[in-house]
C-alpha positions as semicolon CSV with decimal commas, in nm:
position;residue;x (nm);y (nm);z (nm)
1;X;-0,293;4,120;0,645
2;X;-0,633;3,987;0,680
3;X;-0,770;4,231;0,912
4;X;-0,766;4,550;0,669
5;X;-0,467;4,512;0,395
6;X;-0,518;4,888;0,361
7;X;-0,881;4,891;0,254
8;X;-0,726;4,731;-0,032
9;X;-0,982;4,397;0,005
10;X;-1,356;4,428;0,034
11;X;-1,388;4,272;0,400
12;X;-1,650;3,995;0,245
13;X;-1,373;3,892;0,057
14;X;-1,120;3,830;0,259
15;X;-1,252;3,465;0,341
16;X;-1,132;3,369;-0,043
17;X;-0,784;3,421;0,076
18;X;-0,790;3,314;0,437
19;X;-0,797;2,977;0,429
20;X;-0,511;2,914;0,256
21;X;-0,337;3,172;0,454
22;X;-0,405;2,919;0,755
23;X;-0,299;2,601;0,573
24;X;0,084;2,841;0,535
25;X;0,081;2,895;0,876
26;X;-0,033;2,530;0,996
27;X;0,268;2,412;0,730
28;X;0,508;2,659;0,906
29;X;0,387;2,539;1,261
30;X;0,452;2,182;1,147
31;X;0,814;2,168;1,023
32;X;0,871;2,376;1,400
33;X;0,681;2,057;1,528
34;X;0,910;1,823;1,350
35;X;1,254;1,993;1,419
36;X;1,139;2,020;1,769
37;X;1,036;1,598;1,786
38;X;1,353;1,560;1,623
39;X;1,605;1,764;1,910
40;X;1,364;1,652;2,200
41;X;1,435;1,265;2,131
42;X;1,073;1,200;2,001
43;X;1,034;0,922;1,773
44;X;0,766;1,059;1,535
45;X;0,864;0,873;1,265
46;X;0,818;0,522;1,391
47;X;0,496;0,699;1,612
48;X;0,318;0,774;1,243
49;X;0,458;0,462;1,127
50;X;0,631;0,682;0,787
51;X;0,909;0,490;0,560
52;X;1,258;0,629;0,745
53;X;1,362;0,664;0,418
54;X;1,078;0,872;0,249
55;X;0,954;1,121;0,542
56;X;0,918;1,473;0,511
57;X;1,190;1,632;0,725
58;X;1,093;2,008;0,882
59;X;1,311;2,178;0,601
60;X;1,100;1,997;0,393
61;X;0,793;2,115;0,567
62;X;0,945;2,463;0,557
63;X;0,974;2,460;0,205
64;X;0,637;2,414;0,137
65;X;0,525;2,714;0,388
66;X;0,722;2,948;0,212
67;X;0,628;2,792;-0,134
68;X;0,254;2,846;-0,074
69;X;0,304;3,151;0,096
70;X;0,489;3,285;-0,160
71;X;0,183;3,183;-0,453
72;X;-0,032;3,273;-0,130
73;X;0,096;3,676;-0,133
74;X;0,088;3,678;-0,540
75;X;-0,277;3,560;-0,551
76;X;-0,329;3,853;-0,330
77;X;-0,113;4,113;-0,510
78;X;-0,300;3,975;-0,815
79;X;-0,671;4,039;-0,666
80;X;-0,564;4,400;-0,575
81;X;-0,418;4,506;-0,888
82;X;-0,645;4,306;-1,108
83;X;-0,767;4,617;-1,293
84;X;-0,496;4,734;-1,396
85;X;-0,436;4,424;-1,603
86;X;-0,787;4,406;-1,711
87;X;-0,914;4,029;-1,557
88;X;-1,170;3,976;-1,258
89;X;-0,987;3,909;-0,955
90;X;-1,177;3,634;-0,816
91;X;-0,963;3,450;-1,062
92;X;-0,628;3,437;-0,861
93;X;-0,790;3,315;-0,511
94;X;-0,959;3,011;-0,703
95;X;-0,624;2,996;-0,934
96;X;-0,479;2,981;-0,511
97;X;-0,752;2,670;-0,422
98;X;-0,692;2,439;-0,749
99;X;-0,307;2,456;-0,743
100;X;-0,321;2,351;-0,374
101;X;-0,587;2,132;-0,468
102;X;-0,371;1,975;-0,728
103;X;-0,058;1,962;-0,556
104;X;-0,233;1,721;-0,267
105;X;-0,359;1,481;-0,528
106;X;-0,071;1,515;-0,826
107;X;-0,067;1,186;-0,940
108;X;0,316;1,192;-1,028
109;X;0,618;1,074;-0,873
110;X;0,775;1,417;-0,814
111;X;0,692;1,691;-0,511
112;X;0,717;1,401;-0,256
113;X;0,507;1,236;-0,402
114;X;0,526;0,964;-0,135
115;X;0,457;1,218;0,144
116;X;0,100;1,262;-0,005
117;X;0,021;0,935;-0,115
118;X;0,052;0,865;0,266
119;X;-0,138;1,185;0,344
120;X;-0,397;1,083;0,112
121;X;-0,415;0,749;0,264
122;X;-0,458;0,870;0,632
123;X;-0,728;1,161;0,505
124;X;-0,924;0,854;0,373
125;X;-0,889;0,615;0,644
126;X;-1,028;0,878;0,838
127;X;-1,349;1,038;0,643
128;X;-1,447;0,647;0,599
129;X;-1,445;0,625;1,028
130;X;-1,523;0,391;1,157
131;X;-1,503;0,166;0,860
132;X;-1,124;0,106;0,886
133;X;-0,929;0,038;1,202
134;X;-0,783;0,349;1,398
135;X;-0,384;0,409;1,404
136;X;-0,192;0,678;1,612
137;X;-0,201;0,895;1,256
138;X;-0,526;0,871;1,155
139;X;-0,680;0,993;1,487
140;X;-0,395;1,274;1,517
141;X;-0,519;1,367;1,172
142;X;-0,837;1,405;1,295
143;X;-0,772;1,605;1,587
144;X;-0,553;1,836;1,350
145;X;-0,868;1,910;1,165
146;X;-1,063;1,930;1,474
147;X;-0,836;2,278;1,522
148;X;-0,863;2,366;1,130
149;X;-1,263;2,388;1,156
150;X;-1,243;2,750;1,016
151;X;-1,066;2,642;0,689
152;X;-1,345;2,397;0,631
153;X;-1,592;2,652;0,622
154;X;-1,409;2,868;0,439
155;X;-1,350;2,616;0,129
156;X;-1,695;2,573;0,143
157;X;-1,746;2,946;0,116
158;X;-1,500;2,969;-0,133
159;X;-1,654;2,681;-0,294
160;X;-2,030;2,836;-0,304
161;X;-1,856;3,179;-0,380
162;X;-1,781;3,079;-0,702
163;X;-2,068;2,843;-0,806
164;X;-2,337;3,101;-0,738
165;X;-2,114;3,346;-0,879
166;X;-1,993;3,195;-1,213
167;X;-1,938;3,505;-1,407
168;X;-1,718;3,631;-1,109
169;X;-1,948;3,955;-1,072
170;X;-1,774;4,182;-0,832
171;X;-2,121;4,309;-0,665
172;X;-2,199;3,914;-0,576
173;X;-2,236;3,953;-0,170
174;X;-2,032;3,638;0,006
175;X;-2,262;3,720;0,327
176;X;-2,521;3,439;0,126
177;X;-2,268;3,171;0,155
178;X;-2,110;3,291;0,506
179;X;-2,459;3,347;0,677
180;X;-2,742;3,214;0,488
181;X;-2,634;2,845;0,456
182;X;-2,710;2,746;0,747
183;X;-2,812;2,370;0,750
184;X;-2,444;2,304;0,529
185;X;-2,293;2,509;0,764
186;X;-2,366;2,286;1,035
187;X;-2,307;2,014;0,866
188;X;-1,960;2,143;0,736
189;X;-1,870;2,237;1,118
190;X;-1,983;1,925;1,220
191;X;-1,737;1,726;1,038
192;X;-1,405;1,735;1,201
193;X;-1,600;1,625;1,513
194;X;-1,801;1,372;1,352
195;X;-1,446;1,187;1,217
196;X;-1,296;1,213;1,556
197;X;-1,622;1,024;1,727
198;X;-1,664;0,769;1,463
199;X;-1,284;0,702;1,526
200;X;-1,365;0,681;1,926
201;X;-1,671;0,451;1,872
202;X;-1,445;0,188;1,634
203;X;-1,195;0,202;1,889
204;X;-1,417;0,109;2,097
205;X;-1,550;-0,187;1,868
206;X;-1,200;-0,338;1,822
207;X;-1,090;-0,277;2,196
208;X;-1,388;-0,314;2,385
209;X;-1,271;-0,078;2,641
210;X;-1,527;0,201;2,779
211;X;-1,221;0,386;2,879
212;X;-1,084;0,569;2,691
213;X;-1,274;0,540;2,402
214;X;-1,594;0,600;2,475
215;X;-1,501;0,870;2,721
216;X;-1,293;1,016;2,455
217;X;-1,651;0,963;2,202
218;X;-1,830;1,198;2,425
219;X;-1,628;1,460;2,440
220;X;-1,673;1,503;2,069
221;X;-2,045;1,411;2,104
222;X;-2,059;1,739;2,302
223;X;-1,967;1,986;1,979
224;X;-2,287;1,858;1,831
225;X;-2,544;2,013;2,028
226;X;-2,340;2,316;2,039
227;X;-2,330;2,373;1,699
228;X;-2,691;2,310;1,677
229;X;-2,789;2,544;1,931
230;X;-2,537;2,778;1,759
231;X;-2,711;2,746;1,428
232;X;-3,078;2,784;1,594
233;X;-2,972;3,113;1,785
234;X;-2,916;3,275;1,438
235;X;-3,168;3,103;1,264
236;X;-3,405;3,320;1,521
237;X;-3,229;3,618;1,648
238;X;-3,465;3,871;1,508
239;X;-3,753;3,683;1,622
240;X;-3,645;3,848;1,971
241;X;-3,679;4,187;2,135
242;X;-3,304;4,127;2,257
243;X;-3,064;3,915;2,197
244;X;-3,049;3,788;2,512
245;X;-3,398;3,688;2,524
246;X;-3,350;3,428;2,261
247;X;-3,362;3,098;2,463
248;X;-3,136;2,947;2,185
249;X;-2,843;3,125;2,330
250;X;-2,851;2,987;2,679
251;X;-2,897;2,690;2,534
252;X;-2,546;2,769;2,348
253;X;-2,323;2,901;2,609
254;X;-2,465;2,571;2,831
255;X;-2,324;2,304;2,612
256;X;-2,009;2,532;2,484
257;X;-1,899;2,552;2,870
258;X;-1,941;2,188;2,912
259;X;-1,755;2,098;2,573
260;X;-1,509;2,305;2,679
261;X;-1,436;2,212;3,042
262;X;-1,465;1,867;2,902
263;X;-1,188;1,928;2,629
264;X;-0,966;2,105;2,830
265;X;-0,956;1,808;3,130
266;X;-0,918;1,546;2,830
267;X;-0,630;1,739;2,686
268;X;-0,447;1,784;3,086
269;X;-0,572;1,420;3,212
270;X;-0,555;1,192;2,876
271;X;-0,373;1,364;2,610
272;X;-0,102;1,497;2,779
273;X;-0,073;1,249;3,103
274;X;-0,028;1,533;3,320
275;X;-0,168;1,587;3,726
276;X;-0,029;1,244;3,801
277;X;0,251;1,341;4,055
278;X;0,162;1,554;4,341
279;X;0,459;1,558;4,513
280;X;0,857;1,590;4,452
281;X;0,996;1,813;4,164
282;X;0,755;1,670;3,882
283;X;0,450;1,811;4,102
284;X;0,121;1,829;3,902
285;X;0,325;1,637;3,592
286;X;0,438;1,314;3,595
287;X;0,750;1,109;3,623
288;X;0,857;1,131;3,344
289;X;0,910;1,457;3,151
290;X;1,107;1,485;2,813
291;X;1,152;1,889;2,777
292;X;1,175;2,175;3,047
293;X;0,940;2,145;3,332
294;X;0,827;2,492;3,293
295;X;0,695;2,392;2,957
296;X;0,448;2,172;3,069
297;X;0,260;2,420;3,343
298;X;0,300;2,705;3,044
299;X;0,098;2,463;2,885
300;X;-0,148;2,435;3,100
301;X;-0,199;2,793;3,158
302;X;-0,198;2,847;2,789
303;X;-0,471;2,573;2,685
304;X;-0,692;2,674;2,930
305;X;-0,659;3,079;2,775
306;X;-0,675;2,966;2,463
307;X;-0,968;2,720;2,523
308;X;-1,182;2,942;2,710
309;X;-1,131;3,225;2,482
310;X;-1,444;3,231;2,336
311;X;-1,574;3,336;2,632
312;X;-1,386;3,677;2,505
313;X;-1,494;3,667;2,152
314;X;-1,860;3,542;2,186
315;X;-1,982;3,883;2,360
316;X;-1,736;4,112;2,162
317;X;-1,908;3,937;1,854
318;X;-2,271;3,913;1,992
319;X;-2,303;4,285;2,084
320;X;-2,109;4,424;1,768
321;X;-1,827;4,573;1,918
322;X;-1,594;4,368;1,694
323;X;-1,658;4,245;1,335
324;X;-1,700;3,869;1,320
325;X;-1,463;3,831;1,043
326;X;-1,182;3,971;1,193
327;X;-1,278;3,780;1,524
328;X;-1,341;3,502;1,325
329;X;-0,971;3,532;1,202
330;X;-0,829;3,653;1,577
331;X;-1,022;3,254;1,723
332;X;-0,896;3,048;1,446
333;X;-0,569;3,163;1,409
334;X;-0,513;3,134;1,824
335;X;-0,675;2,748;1,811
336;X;-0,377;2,641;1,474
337;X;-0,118;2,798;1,762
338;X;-0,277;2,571;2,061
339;X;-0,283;2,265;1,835
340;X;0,106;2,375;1,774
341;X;0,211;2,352;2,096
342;X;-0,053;2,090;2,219
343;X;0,146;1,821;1,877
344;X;0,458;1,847;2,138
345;X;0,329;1,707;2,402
346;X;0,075;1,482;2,272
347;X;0,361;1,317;2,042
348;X;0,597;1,299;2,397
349;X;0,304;1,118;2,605
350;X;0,275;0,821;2,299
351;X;0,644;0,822;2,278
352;X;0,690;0,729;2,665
353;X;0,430;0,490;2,639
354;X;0,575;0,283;2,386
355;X;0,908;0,320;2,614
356;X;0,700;0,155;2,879
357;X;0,503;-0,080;2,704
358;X;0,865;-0,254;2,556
359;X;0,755;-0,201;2,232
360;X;0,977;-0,398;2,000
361;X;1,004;-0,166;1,725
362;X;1,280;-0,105;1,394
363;X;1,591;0,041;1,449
364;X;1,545;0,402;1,352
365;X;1,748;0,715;1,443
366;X;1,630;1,045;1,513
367;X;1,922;1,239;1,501
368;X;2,194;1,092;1,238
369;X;2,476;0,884;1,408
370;X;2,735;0,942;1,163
371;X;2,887;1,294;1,016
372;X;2,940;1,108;0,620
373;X;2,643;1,143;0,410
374;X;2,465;0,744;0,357
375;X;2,378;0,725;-0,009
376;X;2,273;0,374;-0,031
377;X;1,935;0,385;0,125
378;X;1,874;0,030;0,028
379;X;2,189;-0,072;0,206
380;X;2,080;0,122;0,513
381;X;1,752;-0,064;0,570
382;X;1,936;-0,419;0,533
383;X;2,098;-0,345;0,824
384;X;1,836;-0,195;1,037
385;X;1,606;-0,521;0,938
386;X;1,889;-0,732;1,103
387;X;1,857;-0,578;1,433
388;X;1,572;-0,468;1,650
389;X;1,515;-0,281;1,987
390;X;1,319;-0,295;2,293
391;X;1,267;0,043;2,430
């Protein structure tokens, strides 16, 4: 769709639509997280700390994939056939950003409306790090956005698109916002990084434990130099004969290799507790495993691919044998799939440690324990109040 749409879409343009084309397929990716947590056993509810009563459940989640997919595919139809009903049609991709926009912060009680109050509450808990203390959902928030970098630029170029092009004049060139900016976008790329480390560093404050929250701070402290060195290497390609002559680009690939060697053992070694049993059936896992075994060295296979796959793109990019847009695209839309399947087992690892740390928690049930529907909510949460349980 993004990649050509028939010729249809000026290839500048296709940024104004592909960010919320990401935020569908995140959605999607979600409610297949969610119905997965829910048949595996995983207690995500009480792990994010959501009201039993008021959490989104992955039809839910579904809904709202399809719903903004569906307003998603019109604002495109609309941009394509614009002239033939006489309006620009740079209107429908920012009418696209404000109704997303407005459904996050609708201040009504309809839409599940307690859904995004506590989505709300978690985004600001964590763009004020490390003001606030650090729960399990505010730094899985932050890690979600670490893999949703792309959409952050591209509401920024969306954003500049249509300040510097108020009038909506169809021979505006996005390649000012995409290419030119390049102290904001820096800073803008910067971001989901910078949350994550400020997290790390108050962890750090409140636990006083090097490990693993400092060790955890540098491996976010690592994406800063690369983007720098990322920025400066465009900044001053044509200052050089060849492009490999421009220092700035060793400097690059240097701290991109150890960011991502460094990401890659974090996500094995702390995220997902694996390489902790080296013998018996569980070998290279650990002793306890909640889905297939095969899963988990997939897993590893696949996060190191999709890690290292810039190592595939960078070149292709660099020496213009693909277009960076639609590489661009190809990158971001592989690293929403590894967060995907990286939410299952990240979610498992917290789950079994609250098992083993006898964590004396509410009464709530994944998968309901009764066939007849329970109306009386209220009722319901009497009960579970009276009774608790010690994993």
């Amino acid at each position: 769709m993004f990649l050509d749409f028939q010729g249809m879409i000026e290839e500048q343009h296709l940024i104004l639509f592909r960010g919320p084309f990401y935020i569908v397929v995140y959605l999607f990716l979600i409610a297949i997280n969610v119905y997965g947590w829910r048949r595996a056993g995983v207690n995500h509810i009480l792990i994010f700390e959501i009201d039993p009563r008021k959490h989104l459940t992955y039809s839910h989640l579904l809904e709202l994939s399809f719903i903004f997919a569906m307003l998603t595919a019109l604002s495109v139809l609309g941009y394509v056939y614009a002239k033939n009903l006489h309006i620009s049609g740079f209107l429908f991709p920012l009418i696209l950003f404000l109704t997303m926009g407005l459904y996050l912060i609708l201040p009504l009680p309809i839409l599940h409306s307690d859904s995004r109050l506590w989505l709300l509450k978690v985004m600001g808990r964590l763009m004020a790090a490390p003001f606030f203390s650090v729960a399990f959902a505010d730094f899985w928030l932050g890690d979600q956005f670490n893999s949703m970098t792309i959409v952050f630029i591209d509401f920024k170029n969306l954003l500049c698109f249509y300040v510097r092009n108020p009038f909506l004049s169809g021979n505006y060139k996005q390649d000012v916002c995409e290419f030119d900016d390049h102290i904001i976008n820096a800073c803008v790329s910067s971001l989901p990084a910078w949350f994550r480390f400020a997290q790390c560093l108050r962890q750090y404050r409140d636990a006083r434990k090097l490990h693993p929250y400092i060790t955890n701070a540098g491996k976010y402290a690592t994406v800063f130099p690369t983007i720098l060195f990322a920025t400066l290497m465009n900044v001053y390609r044509d200052e050089y004969d060849t492009f490999l002559k421009n220092p700035f680009l060793w400097c690059f690939i240097c701290f991109k290799m150890i960011s991502t060697i460094y990401g890659f053992a974090w996500d094995i070694l702390g995220d997902f507790g694996l390489l902790k049993v080296y013998k018996k059936e569980n070998i290279f896992l650990r002793e306890n495993v909640i889905y297939p075994k095969n899963f988990y060295y997939f897993l590893i296979i696949e996060n190191f691919v999709l890690r290292f796959f810039w190592i595939v793109d960078f070149p292709m990019v660099a020496l213009n044998y693909v277009n960076i847009r639609k590489m661009e695209s190809i990158s971001g839309l592989l690293e929403i799939i590894r967060r995907y399947i990286w939410n299952y087992v990240r979610l498992e690892n917290e789950h079994l440690y609250n098992v083993g740390q006898y964590r004396a928690v509410r009464d709530i049930f994944i998968a309901p324990l009764e066939k007849r529907p329970i109306t009386d909510f209220e009722e319901m949460d009497d009960k579970l109040s009276e009774t608790s349980i010690f994993y």
